[in-house]
C-alpha positions in Angstrom: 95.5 -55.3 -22.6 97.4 -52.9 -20.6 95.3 -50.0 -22.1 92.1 -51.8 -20.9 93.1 -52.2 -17.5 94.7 -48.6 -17.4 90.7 -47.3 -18.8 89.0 -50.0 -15.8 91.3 -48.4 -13.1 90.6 -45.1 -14.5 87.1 -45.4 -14.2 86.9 -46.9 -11.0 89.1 -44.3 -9.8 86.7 -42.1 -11.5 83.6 -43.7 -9.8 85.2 -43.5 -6.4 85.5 -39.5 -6.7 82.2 -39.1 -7.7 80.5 -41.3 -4.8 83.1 -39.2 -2.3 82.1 -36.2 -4.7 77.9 -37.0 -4.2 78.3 -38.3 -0.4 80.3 -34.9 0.6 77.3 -32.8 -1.1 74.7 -35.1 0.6 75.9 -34.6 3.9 75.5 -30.4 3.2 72.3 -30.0 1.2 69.3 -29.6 3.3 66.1 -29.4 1.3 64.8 -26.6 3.8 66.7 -28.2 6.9 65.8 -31.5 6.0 68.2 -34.8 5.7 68.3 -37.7 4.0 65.8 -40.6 5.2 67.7 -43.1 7.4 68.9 -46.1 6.2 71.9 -48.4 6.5 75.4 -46.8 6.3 76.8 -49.4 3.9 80.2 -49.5 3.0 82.8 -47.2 1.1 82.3 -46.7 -2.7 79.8 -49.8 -2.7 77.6 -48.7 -0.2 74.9 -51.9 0.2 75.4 -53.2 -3.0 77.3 -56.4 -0.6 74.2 -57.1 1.3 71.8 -56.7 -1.5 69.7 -60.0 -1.8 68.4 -61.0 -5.1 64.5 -61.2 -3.7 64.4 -57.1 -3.4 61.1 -56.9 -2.4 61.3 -59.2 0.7 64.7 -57.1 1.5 63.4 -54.1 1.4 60.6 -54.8 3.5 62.8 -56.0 6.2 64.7 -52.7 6.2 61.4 -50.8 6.3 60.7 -52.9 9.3 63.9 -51.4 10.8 64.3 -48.0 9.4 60.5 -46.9 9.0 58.2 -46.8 6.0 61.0 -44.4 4.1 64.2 -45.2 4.1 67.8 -44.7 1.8 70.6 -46.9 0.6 73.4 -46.6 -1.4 73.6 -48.7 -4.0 77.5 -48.0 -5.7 77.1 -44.2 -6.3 73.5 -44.3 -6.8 71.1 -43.8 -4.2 68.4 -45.6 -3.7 65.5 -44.5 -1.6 62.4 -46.8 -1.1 58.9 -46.4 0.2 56.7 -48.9 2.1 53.6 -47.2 3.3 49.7 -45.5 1.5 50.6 -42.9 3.0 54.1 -41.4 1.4 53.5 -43.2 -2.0 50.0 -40.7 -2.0 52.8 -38.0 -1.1 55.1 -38.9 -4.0 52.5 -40.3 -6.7 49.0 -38.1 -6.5 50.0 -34.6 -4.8 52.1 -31.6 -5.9 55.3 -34.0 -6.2 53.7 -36.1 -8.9 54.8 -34.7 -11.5 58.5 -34.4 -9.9 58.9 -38.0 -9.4 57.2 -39.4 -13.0 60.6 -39.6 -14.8 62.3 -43.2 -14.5 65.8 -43.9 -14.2 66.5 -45.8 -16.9 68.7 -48.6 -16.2 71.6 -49.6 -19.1 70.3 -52.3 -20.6 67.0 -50.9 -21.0 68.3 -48.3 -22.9 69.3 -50.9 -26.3 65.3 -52.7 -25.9 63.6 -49.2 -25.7 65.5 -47.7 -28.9 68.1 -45.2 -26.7 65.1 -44.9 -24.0 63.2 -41.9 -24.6 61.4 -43.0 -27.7 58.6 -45.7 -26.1 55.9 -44.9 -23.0 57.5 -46.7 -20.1 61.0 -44.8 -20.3 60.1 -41.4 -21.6 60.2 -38.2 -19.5 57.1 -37.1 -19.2 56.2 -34.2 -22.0 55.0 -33.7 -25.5 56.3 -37.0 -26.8 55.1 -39.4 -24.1 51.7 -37.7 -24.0 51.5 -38.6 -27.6 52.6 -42.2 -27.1 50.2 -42.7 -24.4 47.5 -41.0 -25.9 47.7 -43.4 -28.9 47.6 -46.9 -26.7 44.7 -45.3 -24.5 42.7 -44.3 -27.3 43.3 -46.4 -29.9 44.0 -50.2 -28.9 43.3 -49.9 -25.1 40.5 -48.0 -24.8 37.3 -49.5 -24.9 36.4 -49.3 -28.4 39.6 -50.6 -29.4 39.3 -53.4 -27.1 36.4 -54.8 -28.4 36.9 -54.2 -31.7 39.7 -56.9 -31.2 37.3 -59.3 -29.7 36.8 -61.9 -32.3 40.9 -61.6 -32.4 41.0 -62.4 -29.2 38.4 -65.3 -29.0 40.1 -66.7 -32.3 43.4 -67.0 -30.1 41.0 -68.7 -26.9 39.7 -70.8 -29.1 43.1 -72.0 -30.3 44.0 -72.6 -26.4 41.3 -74.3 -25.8 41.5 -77.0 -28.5 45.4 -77.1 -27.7 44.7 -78.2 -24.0 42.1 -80.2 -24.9 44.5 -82.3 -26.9 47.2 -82.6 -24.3 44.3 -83.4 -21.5 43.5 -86.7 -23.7 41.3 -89.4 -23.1 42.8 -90.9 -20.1 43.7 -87.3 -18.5 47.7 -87.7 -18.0 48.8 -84.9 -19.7 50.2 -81.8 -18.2 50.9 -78.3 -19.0 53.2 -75.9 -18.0 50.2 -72.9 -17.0 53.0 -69.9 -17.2 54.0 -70.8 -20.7 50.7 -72.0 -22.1 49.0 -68.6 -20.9 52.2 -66.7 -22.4 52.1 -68.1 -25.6 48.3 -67.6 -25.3 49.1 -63.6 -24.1 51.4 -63.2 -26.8 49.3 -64.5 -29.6 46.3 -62.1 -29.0 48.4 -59.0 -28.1 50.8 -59.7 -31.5 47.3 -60.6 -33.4 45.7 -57.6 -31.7 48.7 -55.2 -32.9 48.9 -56.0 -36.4 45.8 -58.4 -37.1 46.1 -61.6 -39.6 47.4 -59.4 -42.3 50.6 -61.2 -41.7 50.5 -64.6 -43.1 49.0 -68.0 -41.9 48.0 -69.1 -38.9 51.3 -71.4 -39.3 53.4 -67.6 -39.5 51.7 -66.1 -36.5 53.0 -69.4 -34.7 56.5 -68.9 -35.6 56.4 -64.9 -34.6 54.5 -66.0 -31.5 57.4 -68.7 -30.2 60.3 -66.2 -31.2 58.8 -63.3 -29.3 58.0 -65.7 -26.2 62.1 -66.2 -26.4 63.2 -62.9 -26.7 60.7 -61.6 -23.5 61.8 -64.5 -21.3 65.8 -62.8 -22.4 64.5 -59.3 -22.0 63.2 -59.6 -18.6 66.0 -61.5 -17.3 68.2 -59.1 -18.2 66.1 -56.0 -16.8 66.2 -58.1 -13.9 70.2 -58.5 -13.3 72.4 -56.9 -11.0 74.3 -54.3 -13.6 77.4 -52.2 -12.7 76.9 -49.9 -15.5 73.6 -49.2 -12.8 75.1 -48.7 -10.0 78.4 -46.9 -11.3 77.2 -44.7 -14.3 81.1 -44.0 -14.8 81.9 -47.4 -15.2 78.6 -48.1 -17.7 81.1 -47.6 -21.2 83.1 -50.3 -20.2 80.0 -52.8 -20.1 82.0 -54.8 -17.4 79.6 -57.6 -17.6 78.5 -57.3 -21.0 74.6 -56.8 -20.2 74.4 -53.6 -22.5 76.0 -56.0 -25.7 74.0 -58.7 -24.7 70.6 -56.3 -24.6 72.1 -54.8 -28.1 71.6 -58.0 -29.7 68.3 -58.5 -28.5 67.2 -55.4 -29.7 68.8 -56.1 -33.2 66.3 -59.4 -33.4 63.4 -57.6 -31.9 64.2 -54.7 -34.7 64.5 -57.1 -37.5 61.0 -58.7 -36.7 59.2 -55.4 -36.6 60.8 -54.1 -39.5 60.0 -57.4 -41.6 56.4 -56.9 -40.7 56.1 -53.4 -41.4 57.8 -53.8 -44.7 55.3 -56.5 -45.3 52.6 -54.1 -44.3 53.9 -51.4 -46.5 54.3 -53.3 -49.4 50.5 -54.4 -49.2 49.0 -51.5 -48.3 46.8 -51.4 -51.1 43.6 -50.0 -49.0 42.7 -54.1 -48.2 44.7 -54.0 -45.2 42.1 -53.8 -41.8 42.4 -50.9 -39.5 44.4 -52.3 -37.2 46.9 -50.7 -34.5 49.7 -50.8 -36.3 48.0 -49.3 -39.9 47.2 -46.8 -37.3 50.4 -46.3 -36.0 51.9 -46.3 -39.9 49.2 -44.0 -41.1 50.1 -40.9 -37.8 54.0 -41.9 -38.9 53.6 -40.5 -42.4 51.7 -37.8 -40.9 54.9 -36.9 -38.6 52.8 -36.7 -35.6 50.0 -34.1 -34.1 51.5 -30.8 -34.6 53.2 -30.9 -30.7 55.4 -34.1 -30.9 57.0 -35.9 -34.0 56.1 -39.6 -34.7 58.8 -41.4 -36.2 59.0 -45.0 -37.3 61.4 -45.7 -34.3 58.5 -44.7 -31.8 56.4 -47.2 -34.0 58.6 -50.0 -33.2 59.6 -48.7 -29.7 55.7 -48.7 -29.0 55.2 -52.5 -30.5 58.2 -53.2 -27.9 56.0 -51.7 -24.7 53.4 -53.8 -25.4 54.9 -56.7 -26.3 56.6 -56.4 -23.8 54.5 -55.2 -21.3 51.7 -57.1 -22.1 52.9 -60.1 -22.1 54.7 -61.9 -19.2 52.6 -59.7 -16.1 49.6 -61.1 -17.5 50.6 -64.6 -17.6 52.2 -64.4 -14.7 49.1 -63.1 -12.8 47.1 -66.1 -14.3 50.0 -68.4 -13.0 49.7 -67.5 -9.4 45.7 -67.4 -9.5 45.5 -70.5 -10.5 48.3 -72.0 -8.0 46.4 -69.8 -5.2 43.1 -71.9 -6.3 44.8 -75.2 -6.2 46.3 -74.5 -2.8 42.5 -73.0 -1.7 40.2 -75.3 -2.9 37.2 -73.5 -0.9 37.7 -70.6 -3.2 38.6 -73.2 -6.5 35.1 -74.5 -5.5 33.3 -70.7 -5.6 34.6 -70.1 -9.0 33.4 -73.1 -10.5 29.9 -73.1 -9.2 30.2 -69.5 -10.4 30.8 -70.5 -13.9 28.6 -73.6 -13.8 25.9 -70.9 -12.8 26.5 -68.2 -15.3 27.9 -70.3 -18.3 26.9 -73.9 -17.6 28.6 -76.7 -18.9 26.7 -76.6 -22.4 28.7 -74.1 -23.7 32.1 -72.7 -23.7 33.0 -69.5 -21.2 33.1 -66.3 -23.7 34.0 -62.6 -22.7 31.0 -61.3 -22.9 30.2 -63.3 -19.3 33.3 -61.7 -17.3 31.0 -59.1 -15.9 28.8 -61.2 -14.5 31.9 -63.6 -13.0 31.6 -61.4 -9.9 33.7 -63.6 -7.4 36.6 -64.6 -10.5 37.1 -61.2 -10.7 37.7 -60.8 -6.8 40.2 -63.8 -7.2 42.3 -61.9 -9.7 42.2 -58.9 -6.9 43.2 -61.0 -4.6 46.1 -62.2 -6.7 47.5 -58.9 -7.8 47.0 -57.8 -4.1 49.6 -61.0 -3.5 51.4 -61.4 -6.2 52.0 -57.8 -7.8 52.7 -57.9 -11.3 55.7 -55.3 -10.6 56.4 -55.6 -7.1 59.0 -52.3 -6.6 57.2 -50.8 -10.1 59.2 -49.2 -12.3 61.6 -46.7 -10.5 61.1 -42.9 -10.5 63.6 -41.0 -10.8 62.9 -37.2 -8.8 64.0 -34.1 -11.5 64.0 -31.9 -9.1 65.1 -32.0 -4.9 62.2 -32.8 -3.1 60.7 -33.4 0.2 59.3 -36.3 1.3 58.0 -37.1 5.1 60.1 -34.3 5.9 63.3 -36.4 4.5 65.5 -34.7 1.3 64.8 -36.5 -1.8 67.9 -35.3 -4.3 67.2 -35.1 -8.0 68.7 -38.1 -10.0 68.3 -40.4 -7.3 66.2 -44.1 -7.7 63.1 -44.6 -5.9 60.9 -48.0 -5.4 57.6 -48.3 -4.1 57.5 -51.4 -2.3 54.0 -52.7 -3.8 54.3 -55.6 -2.1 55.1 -54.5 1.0 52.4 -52.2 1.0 49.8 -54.7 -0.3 50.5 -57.4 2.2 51.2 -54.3 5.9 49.6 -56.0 8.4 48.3 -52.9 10.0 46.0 -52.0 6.2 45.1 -55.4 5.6 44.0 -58.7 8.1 45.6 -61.8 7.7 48.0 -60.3 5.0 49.6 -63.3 3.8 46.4 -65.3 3.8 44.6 -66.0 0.4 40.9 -64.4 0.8 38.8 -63.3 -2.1 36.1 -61.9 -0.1 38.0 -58.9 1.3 37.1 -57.4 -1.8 33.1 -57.7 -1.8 30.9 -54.6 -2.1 31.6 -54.4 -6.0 35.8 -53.4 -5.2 34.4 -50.7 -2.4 36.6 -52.5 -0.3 34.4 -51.4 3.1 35.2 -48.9 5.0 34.8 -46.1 2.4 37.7 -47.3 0.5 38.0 -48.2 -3.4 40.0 -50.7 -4.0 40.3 -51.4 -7.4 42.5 -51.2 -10.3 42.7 -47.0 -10.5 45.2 -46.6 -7.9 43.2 -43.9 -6.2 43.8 -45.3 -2.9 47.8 -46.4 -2.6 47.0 -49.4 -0.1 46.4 -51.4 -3.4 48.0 -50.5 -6.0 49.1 -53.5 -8.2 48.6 -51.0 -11.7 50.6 -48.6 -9.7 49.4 -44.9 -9.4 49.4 -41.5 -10.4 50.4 -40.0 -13.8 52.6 -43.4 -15.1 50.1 -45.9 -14.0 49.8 -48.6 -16.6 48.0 -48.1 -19.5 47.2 -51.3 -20.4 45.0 -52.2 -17.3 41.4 -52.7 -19.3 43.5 -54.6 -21.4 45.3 -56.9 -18.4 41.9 -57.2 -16.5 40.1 -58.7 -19.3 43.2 -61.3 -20.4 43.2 -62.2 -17.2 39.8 -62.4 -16.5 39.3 -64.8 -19.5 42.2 -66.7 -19.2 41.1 -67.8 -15.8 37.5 -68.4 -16.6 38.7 -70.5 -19.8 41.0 -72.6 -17.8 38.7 -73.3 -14.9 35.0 -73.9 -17.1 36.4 -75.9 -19.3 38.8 -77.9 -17.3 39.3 -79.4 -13.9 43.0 -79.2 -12.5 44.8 -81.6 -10.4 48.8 -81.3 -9.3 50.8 -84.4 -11.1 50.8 -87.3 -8.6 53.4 -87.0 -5.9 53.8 -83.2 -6.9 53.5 -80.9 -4.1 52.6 -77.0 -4.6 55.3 -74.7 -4.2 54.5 -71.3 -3.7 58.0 -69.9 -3.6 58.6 -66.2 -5.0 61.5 -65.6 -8.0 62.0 -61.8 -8.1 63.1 -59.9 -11.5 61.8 -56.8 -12.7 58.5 -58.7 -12.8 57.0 -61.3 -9.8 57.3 -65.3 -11.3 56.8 -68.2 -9.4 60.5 -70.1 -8.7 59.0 -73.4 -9.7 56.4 -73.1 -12.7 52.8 -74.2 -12.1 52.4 -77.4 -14.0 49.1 -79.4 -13.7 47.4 -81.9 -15.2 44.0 -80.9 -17.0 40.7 -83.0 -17.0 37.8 -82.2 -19.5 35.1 -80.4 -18.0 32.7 -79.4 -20.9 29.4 -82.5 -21.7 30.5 -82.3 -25.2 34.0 -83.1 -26.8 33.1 -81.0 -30.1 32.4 -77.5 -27.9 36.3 -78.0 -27.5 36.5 -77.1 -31.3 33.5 -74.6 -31.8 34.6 -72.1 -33.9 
């Protein structure tokens, strides 16, 4: 015991000499002349790590309000620096700093989930290795092709929805569902089917390996999401003060064991009757050791199923989530989408993918709702390799910057009535007016929900069209009511990713003329 302590006051000690260490060399370097941005002064050793609150995206904004749209905090000895406008997030993400600020800081317990961090996309510096692992999603399960070669996957999942809904709707139209965890089970079902196909079992095994990812996520993201010393002391991260990085070990561990019982499963049966799926893919380049510039090992085989279980997962449902409590709360634009469908689809027939491109004002909902409620709201920090100047401020290598997303999507002075619900501001096929493209690319930084540059997601054809269809299935097939006496609460939770504090749960009626086009195969 008194060893322990002796190590804790050691490293504290040794925490507080490198924050008086960093400060002292803050205060000298220049970057050409220039200073830090402003920000609070925050206290000794902790800086602002006292006034932090837990909804970072509405707290940052408020001290963009008072410091201007770049501003810097310490956060313990790390310091944070966040940016709130178009503008300095074009500066930092699309010009000759990109490529400076597209490394991540990787926090401690993301370091266990993503196999020791630089073996999966999201965490990787960029170079050889993470062009490789990006390459493969792009081209090979996320590119078009891929996408809909996994269609009949994907509609086999739908389908399964569907009939699932239908059942808890019932005759008499009292049941409810929980719309964040229906549409994440849904989410998880077709990416995990999309990955490695039905070559896995039964539809009853795909169940099972659906439920225990949907645990692990909901444990993953919670604890990306936590306040971690390790973070915000690096000195103090071997002592694991609060036990996050054991915690995210054992999650790992399960994650780990589930991959490699279905790859074994794979292996064993890869007798030339397994389909071409991703992962036989994935298998096939892993033998091969890669494309002559970058290895391919098995761990970036299971670190890449983690991305995009991941990754792919919760953001999606979450976006379905708050379109659909947006529509119950605007029932002008609820009415839109459903003459919409009635015109395109009818009521004769269930809502397939094939009719998203001609769901022209659904799709401008789903804008509107990642323009809201931004799957990421700070994105995934960047961490700056080299000094750099920013607005004329001094960026320091190593240090954490956020782009407030939300913030920026919601500035009074880019957008009208910021914090009202309206579709239409996206008409003129995503031009936006004014000369502007607003869409899902990034290129302009006023909207940005994908984010931008270099490490904007890769999975965006393959978000847009879960999305799309999860919507459009939910709203042709059904009509949605709040249970009686409910009222809709539209109150923000923030973690690393932007969920409702109260889940959406509504009671579905049957909408389709026939009960059997509920179980069309």
């Amino acid at each position: 015991m008194e060893t322990t302590m002796l190590l804790l006051y050691a490293g504290i000690f040794a925490a507080a000499a490198m924050y008086l260490a960093a400060a002292a060399v803050f205060r000298r370097r220049g970057g050409g002349g220039a200073g830090l941005p402003p920000g609070p002064r925050g206290l000794p050793l902790v800086g602002s790590l006292l006034s932090l609150d837990p909804d970072l995206h509405t707290y940052f904004a408020g001290l963009a309000a008072r410091y201007g749209p770049i501003f810097s905090i310490r956060l313990g000895s790390k310091l944070g620096v966040v940016v709130s406008s178009p503008a300095l997030a074009r500066e930092m993400l699309r010009g000759d700093n990109d490529l400076v600020f597209s490394s991540r800081d990787i926090p401690d317990a993301a370091r266990a989930i993503s196999y020791g961090g630089g073996q999966n996309i999201v965490w990787n510096p960029v170079g050889p290795t993470w062009r490789l692992l990006r390459r493969i999603c792009v081209r090979e399960m996320l590119s078009p092709a891929g996408l809909d070669n996994a269609g009949e996957l994907r509609r086999r999942e739908f389908m399964s929805t569907l009939r699932h809904i239908h059942a808890v709707a019932g005759a008499g139209g009292e049941g409810t569902v929980d719309v964040g965890a229906q549409m994440f089970l849904n989410t998880m079902n077709v990416v995990t089917s999309t990955l490695w196909g039905g070559n896995i079992g039964g539809e009853s095994e795909r169940a099972a390996v659906g439920k225990e990812f949907r645990d692990l996520v909901a444990d993953i993201t919670e604890m990306l999401g936590a306040p971690n010393v390790s973070d915000f002391f690096p000195a103090l991260a071997k002592f694991d003060l609060q036990g996050i990085r054991k915690k995210s070990d054992v999650l790992m561990h399960r994650f780990d064991e589930i991959f490699a019982r279905i790859i074994q499963q794979r292996t064993k049966g890869s007798d030339g009757e397994t389909a071409a799926d991703f992962l036989e893919y994935m298998l096939k380049l892993e033998k091969e050791g890669g494309d002559g510039k970058a290895a391919f090992t098995m761990t970036n085989v299971k670190a890449l199923l983690m991305d995009l279980v991941v990754g792919g997962t919760e953001t999606t449902s979450n976006t379905v989530e708050w379109a659909m409590a947006e529509l119950l709360k605007d029932r002008r634009a609820l009415r839109k989408v459903k003459e919409e469908l009635d015109a395109v689809v009818g009521r004769e027939a269930v809502v397939e993918e094939h009719h998203l491109p001609r769901l022209h004002y659904l799709h401008l909902v789903l804008k509107e709702t990642l323009r809201l409620h931004p799957a990421l709201p700070l994105m995934v920090p960047h961490c700056p390799t080299d000094d750099a100047v920013i607005a004329g401020h001094h960026i320091p290598a190593g240090s954490r910057v956020f782009v407030n997303v939300w913030a920026i999507q919601r500035d009074p002075s880019i957008w009208e009535n910021p914090g009202e619900f309206i579709p239409e501001r996206f008409e003129n096929a995503g031009d936006g007016g004014g000369g502007r493209r607003l869409d899902f690319t990034g290129s302009e930084q006023d909207y940005m929900p994908f984010g931008s540059g270099r490490r904007i997601c890769a999975g965006i054809a393959m978000a847009e069209r879960m999305a799309g269809y999860s919507l459009a299935l939910l709203l042709q097939a059904f009509d949605w009511e709040l249970p009686a006496g409910e009222r809709l609460d539209m109150a923000e939770r923030f973690a690393i990713v932007m969920k409702k504090a109260t889940p959406l749960v509504a009671v579905p009626t049957r909408r389709l003329s026939k009960p059997e086009l509920y179980y069309s195969s």
